[in-house]
N, C-alpha and C positions, 0 to 999 in steps of 0.2 A: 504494500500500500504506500501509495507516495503522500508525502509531509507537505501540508502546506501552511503556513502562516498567516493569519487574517487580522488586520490592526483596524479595530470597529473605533468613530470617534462622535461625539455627537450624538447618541442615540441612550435613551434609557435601556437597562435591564427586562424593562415592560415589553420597550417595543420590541428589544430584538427576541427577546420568546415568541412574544406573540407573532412576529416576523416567520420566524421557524414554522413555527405551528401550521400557520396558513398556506406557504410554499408546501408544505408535507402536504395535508389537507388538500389542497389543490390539483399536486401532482399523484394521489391516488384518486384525486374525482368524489371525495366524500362529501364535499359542499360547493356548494354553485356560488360564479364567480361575481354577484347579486352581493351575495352578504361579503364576500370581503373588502368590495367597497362601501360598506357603510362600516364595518368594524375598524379599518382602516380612518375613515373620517374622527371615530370615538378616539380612537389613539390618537391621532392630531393632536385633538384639542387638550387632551391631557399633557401632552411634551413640552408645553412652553413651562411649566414649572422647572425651576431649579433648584440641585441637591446642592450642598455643601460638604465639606469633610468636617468632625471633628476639630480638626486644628484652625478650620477657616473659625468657623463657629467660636470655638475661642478667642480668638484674633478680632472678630467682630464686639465681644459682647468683653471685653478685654480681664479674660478669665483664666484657671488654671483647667486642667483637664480634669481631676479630680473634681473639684467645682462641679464643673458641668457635667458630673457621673454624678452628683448628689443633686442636682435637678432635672435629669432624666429619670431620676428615681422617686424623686417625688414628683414627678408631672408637670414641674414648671416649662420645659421643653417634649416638644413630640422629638422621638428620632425615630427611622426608618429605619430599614433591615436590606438593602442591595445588595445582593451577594453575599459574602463574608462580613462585608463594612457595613461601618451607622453612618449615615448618612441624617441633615434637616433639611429640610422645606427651605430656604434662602427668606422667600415671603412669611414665614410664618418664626423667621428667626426676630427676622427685621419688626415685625408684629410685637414680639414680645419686648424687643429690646426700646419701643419707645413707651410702652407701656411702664419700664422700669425708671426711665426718665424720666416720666411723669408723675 
């Protein structure tokens, strides 16, 4: 079997599953090519959100990392789950952090 190397950039974890999924789908003819353009429009509009790392997140809200493992733990911060990594909401950092300002 030959190796090949794929460098994905710009795309969520979301999409490119569901990307997979549908090519498969498609290429055994299990679903008509009707719904993958409307599930395709659904993933659009969800992609304009952006993740952060951990470290941006602190750099933003100018905290330790500790810190911010004892506010993900009481719920002061959502974090997500992509992959391996935690990942926030960019919007819903920026949310909280003027709310703290204020």
């Amino acid at each position: 079997m030959k190796k090949r190397t794929v460098q994905i950039e710009s795309i969520s974890a979301e999409e490119l599953s569901a990307d997979i999924v549908t090519k498969i789908l498609l290429n055994y003819r299990l679903i008509p090519l009707e719904l993958v353009e409307v599930s395709k429009t659904k993933v659009e509009d969800n992609s304009e959100e952006e993740f952060i790392t951990i470290k941006n997140t602190c750099e933003i809200f100018k905290i330790t990392k500790p810190t911010l493992n004892r506010w993900r733990k009481k719920g002061i911060v959502t974090d997500y789950r992509i992959g391996n990594g935690v990942r926030f909401k960019k919007s819903e950092i920026l949310e909280s952090l003027k709310k703290i300002q204020h």
